[in-house]
N, CA, C, O and CB atoms as a CASP TS submission, in Angstrom:
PFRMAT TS
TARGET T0000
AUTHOR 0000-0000-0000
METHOD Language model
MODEL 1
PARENT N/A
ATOM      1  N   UNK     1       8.589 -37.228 -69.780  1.00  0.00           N
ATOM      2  CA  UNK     1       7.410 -38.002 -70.143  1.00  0.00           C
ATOM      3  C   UNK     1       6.474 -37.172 -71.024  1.00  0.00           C
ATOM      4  O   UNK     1       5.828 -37.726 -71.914  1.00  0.00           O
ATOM      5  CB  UNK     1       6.674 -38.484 -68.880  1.00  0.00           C
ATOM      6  N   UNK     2       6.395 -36.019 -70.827  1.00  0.00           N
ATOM      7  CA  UNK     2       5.528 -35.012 -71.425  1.00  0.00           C
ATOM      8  C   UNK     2       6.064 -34.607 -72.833  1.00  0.00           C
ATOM      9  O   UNK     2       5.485 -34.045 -73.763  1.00  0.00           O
ATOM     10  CB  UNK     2       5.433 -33.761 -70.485  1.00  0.00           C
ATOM     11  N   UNK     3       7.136 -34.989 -72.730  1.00  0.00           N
ATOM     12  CA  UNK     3       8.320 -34.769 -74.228  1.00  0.00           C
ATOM     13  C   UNK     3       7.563 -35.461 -75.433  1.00  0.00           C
ATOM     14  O   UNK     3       7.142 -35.173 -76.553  1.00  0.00           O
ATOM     15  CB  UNK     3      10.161 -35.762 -74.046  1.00  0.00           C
ATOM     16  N   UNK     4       7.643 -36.761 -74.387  1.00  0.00           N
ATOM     17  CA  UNK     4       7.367 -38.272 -75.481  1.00  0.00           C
ATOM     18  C   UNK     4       5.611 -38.313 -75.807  1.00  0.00           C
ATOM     19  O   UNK     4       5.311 -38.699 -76.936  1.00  0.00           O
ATOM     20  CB  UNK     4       7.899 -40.176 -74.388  1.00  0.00           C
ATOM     21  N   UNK     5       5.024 -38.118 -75.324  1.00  0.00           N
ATOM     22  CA  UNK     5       3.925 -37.512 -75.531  1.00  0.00           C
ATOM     23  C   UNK     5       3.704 -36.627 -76.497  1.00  0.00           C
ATOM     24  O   UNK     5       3.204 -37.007 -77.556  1.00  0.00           O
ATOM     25  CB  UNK     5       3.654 -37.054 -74.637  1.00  0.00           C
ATOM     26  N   UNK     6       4.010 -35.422 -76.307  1.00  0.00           N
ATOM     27  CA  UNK     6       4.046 -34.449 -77.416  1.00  0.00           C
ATOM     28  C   UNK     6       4.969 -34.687 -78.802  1.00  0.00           C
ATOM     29  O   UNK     6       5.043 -33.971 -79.801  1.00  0.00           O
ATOM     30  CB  UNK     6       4.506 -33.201 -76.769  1.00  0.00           C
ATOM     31  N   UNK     7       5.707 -36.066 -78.470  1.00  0.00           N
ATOM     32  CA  UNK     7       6.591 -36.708 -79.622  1.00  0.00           C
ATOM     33  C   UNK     7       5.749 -37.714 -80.863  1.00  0.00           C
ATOM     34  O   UNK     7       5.919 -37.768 -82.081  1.00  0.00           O
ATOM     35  CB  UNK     7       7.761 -37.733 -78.772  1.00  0.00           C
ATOM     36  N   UNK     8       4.630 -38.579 -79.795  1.00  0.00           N
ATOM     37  CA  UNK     8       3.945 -39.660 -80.469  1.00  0.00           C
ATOM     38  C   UNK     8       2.362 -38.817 -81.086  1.00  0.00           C
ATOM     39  O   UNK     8       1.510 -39.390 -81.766  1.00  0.00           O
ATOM     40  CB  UNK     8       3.691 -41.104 -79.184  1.00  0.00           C
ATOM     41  N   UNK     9       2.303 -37.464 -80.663  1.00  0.00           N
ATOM     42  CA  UNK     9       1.034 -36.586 -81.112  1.00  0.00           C
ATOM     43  C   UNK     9       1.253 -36.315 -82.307  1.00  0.00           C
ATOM     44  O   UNK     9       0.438 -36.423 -83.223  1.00  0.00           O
ATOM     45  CB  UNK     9       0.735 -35.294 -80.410  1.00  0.00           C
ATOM     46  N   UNK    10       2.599 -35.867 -82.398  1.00  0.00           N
ATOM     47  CA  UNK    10       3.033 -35.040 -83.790  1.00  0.00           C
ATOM     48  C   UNK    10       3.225 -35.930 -84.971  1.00  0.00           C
ATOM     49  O   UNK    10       2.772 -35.945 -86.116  1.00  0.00           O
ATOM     50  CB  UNK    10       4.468 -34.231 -83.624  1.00  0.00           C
ATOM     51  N   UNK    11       4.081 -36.689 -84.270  1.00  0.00           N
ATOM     52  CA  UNK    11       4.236 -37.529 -85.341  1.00  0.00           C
ATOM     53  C   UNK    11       3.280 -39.036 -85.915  1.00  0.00           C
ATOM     54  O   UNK    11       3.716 -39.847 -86.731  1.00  0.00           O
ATOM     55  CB  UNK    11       5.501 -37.840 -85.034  1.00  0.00           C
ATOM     56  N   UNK    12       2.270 -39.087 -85.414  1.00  0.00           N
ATOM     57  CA  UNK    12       1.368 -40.589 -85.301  1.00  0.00           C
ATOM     58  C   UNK    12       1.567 -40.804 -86.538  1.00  0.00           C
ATOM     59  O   UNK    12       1.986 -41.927 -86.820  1.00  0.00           O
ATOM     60  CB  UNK    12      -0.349 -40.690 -84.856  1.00  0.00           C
ATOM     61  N   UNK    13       1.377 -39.990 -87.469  1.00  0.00           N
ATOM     62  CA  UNK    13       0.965 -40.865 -89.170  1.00  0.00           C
ATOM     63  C   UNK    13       2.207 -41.281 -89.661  1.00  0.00           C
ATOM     64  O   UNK    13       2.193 -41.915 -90.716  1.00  0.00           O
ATOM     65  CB  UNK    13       0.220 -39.787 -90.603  1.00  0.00           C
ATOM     66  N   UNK    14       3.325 -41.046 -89.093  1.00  0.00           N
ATOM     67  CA  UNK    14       4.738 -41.749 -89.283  1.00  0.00           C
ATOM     68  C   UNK    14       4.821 -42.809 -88.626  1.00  0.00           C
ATOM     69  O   UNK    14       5.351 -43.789 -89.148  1.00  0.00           O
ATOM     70  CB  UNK    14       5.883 -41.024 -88.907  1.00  0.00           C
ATOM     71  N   UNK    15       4.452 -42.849 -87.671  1.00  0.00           N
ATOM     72  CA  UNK    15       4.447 -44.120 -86.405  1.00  0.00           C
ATOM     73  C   UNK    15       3.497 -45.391 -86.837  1.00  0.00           C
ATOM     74  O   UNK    15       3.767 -46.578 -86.653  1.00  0.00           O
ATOM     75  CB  UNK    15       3.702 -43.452 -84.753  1.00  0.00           C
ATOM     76  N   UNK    16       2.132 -44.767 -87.552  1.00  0.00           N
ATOM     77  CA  UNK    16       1.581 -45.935 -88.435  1.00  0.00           C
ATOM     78  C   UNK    16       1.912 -46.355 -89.018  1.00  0.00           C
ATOM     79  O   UNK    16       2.063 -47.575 -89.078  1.00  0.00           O
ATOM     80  CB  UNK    16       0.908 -46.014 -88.981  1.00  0.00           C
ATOM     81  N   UNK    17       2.334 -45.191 -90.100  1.00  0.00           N
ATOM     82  CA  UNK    17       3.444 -46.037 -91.254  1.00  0.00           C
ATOM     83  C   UNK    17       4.495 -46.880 -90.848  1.00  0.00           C
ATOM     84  O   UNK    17       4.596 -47.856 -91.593  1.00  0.00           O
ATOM     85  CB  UNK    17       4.274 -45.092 -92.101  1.00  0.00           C
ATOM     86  N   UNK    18       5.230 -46.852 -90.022  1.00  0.00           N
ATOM     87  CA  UNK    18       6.040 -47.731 -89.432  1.00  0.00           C
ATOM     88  C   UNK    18       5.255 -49.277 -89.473  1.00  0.00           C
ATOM     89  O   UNK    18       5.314 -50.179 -90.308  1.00  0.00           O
ATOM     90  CB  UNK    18       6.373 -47.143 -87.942  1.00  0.00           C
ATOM     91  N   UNK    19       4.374 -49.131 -87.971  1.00  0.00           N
ATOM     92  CA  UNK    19       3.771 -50.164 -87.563  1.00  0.00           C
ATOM     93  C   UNK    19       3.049 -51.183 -89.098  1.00  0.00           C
ATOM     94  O   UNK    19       3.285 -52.385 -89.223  1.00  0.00           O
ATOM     95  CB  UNK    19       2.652 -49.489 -86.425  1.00  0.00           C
ATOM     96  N   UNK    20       2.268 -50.459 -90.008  1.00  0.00           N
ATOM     97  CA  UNK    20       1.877 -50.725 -91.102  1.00  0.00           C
ATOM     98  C   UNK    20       3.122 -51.625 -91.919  1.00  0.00           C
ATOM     99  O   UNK    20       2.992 -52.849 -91.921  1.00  0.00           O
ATOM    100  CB  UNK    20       1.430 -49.409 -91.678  1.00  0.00           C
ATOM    101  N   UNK    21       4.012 -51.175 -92.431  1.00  0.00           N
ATOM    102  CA  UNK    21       4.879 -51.404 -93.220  1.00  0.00           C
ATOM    103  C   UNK    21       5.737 -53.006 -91.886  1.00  0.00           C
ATOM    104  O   UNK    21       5.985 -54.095 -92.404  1.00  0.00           O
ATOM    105  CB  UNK    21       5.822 -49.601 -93.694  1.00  0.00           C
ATOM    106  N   UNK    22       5.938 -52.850 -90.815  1.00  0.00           N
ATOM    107  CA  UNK    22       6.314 -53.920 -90.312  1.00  0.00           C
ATOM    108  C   UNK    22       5.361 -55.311 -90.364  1.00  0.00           C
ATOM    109  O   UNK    22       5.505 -56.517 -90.566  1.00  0.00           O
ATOM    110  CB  UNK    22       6.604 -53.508 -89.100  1.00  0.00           C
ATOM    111  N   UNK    23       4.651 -54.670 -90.153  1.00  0.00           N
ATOM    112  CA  UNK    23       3.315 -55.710 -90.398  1.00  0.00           C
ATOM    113  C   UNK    23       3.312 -56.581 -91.616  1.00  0.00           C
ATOM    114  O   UNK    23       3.292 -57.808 -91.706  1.00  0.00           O
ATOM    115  CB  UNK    23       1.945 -54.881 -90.554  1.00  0.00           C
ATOM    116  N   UNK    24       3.328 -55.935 -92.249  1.00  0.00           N
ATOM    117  CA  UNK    24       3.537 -56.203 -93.598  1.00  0.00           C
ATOM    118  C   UNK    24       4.393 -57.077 -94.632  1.00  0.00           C
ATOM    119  O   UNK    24       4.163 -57.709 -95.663  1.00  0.00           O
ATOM    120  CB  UNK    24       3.718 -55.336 -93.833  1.00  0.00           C
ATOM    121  N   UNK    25       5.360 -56.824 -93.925  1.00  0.00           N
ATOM    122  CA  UNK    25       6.775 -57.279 -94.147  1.00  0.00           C
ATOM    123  C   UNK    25       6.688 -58.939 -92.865  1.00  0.00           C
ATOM    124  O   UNK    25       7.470 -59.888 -92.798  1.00  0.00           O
ATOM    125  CB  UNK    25       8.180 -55.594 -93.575  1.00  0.00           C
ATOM    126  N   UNK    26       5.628 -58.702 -92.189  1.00  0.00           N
ATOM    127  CA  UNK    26       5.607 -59.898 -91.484  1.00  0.00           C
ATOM    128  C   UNK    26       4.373 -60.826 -92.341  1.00  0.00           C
ATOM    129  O   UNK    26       4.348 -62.056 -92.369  1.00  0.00           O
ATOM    130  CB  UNK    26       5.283 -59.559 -89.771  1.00  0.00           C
ATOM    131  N   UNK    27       3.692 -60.201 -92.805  1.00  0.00           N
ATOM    132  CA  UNK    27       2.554 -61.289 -93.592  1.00  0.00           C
ATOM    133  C   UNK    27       3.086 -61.772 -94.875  1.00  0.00           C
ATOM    134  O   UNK    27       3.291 -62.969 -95.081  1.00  0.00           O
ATOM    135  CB  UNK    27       1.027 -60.550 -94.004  1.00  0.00           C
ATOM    136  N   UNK    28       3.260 -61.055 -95.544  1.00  0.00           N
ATOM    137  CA  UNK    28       3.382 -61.086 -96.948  1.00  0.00           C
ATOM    138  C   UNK    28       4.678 -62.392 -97.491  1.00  0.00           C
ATOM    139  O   UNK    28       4.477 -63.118 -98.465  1.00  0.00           O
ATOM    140  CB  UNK    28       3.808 -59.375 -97.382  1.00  0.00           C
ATOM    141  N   UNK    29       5.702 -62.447 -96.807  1.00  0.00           N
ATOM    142  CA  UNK    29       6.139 -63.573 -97.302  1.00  0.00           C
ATOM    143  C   UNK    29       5.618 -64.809 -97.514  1.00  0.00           C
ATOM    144  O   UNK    29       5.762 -65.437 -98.563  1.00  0.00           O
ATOM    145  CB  UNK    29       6.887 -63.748 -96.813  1.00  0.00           C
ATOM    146  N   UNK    30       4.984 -65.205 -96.507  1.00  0.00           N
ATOM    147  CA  UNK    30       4.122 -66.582 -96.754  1.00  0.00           C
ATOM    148  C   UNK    30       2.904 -66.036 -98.442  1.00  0.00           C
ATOM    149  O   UNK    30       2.638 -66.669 -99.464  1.00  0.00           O
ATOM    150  CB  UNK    30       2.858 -66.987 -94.730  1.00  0.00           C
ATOM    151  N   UNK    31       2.578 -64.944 -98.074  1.00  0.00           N
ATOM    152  CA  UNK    31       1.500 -64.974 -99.222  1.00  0.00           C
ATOM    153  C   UNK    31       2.273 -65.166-100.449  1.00  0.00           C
ATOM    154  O   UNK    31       2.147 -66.098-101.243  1.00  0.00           O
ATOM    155  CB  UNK    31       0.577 -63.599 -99.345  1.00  0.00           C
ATOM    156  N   UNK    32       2.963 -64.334-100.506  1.00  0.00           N
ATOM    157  CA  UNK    32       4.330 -64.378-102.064  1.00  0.00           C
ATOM    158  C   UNK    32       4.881 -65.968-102.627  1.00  0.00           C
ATOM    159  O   UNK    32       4.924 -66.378-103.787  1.00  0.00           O
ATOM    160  CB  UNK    32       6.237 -63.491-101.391  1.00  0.00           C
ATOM    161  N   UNK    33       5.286 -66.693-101.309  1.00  0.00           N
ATOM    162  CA  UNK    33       5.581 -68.001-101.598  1.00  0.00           C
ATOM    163  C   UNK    33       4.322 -68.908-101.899  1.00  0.00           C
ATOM    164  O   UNK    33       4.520 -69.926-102.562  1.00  0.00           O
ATOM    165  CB  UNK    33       6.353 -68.519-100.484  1.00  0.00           C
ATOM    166  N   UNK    34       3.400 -68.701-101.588  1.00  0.00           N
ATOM    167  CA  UNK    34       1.784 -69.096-102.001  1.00  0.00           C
ATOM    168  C   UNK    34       2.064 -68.608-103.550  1.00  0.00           C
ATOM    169  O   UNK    34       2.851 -69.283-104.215  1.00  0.00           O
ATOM    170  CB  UNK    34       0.241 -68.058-101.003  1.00  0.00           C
ATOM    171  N   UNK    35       1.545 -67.647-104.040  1.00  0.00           N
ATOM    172  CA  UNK    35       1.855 -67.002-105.405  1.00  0.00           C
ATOM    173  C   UNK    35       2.704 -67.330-105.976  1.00  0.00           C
ATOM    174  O   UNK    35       2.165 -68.031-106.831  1.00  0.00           O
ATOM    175  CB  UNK    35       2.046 -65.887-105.493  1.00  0.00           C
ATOM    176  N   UNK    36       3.540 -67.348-106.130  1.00  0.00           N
ATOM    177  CA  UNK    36       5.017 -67.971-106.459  1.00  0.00           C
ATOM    178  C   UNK    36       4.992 -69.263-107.033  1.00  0.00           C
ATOM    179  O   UNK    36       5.245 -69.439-108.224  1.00  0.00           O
ATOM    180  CB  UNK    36       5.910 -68.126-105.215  1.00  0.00           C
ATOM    181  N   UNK    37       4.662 -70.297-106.151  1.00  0.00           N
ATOM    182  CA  UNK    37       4.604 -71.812-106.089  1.00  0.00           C
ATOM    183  C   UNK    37       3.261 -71.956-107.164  1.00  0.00           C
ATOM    184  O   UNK    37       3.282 -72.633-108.193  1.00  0.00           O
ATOM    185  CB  UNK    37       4.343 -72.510-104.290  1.00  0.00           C
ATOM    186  N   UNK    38       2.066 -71.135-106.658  1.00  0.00           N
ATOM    187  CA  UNK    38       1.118 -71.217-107.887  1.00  0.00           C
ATOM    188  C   UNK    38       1.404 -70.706-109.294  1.00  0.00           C
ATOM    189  O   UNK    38       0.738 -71.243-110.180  1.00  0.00           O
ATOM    190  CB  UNK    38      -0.007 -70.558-107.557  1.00  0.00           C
ATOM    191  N   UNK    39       1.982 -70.080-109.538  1.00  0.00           N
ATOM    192  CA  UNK    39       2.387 -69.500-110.614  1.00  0.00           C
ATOM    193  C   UNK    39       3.372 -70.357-111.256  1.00  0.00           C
ATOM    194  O   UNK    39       3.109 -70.748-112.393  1.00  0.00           O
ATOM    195  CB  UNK    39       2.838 -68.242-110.344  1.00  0.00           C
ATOM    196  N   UNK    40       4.668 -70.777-110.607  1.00  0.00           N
ATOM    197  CA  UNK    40       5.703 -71.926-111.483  1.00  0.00           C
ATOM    198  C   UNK    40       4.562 -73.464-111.683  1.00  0.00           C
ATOM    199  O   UNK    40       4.579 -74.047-112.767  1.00  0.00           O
ATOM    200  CB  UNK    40       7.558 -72.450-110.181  1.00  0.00           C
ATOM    201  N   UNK    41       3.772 -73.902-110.695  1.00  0.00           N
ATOM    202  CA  UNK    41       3.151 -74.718-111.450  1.00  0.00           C
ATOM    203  C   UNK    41       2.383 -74.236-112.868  1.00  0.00           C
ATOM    204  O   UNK    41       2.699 -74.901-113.855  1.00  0.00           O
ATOM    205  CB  UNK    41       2.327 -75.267-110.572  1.00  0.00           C
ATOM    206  N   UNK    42       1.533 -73.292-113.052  1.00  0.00           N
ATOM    207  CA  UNK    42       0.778 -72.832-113.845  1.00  0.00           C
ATOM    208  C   UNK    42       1.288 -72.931-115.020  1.00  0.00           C
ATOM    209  O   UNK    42       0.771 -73.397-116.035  1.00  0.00           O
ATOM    210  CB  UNK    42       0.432 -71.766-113.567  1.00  0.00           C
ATOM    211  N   UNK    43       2.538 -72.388-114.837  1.00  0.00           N
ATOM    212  CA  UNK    43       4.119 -72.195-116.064  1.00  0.00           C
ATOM    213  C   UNK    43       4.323 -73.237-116.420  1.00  0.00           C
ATOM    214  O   UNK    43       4.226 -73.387-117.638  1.00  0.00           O
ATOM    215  CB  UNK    43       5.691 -71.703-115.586  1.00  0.00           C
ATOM    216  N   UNK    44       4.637 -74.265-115.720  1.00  0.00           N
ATOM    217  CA  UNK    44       5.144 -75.439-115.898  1.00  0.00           C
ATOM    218  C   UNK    44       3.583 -76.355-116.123  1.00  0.00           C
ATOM    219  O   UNK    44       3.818 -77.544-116.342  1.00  0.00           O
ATOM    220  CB  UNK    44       6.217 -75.838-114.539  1.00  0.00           C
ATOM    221  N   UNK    45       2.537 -76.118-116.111  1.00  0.00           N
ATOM    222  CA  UNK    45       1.494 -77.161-117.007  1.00  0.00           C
ATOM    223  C   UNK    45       1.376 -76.282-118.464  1.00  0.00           C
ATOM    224  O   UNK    45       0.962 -76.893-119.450  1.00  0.00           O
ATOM    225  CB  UNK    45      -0.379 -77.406-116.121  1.00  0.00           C
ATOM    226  N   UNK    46       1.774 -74.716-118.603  1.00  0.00           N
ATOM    227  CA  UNK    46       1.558 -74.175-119.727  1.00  0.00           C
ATOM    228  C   UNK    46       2.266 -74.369-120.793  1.00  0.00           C
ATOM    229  O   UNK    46       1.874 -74.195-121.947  1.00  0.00           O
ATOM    230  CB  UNK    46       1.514 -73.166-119.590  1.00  0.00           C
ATOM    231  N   UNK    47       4.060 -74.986-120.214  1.00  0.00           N
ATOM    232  CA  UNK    47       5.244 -75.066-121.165  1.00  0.00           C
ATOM    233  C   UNK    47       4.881 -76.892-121.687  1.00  0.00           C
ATOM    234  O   UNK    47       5.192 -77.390-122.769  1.00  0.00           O
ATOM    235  CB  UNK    47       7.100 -74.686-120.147  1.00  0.00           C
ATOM    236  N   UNK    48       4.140 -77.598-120.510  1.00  0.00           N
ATOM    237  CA  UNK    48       3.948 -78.844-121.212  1.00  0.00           C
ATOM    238  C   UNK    48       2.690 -78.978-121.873  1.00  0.00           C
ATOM    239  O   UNK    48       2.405 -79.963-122.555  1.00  0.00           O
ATOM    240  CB  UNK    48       4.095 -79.921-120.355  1.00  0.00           C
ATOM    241  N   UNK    49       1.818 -77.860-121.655  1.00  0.00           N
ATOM    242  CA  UNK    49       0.778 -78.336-123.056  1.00  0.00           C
ATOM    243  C   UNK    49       1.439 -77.456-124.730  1.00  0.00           C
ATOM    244  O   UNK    49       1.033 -77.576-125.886  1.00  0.00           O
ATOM    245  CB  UNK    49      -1.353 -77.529-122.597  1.00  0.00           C
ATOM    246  N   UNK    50       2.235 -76.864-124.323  1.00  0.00           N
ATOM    247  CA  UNK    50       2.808 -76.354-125.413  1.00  0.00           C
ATOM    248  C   UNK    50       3.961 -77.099-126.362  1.00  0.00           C
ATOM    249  O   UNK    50       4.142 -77.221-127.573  1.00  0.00           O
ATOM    250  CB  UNK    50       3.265 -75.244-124.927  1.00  0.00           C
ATOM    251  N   UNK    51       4.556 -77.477-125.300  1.00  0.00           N
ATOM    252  CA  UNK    51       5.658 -78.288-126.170  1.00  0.00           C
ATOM    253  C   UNK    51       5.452 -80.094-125.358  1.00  0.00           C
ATOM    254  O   UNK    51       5.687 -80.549-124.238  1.00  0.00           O
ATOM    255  CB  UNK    51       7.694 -77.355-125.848  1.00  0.00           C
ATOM    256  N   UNK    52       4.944 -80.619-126.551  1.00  0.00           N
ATOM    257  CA  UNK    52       4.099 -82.080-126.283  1.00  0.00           C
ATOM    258  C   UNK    52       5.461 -82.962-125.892  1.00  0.00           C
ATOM    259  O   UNK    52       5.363 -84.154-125.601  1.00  0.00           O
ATOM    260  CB  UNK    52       3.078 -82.838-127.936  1.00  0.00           C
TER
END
């Protein structure tokens, strides 16, 4: 027990990074498909005011 302890001391700013980067990887898809979807519309009102 005292191992794992002296395991999660040393290493914490790896262990954030972990936790951080999972996190992350859990939000961000919905935001991307938000972005995404706004952006091909944007494209697609820009290609029809361009070509009538």
């Amino acid at each position: 027990m005292n191992t794992l302890k002296t395991y999660f001391k040393g290493n914490k700013k790896t262990i954030y990074m972990v936790l951080i980067i999972v996190a992350l990887l859990t939000i961000y898809p919905p935001i991307f498909q938000t972005i995404y979807q706004a952006g091909r519309d944007f494209g697609c009102s820009l290609v029809n005011v361009v070509l009538p």
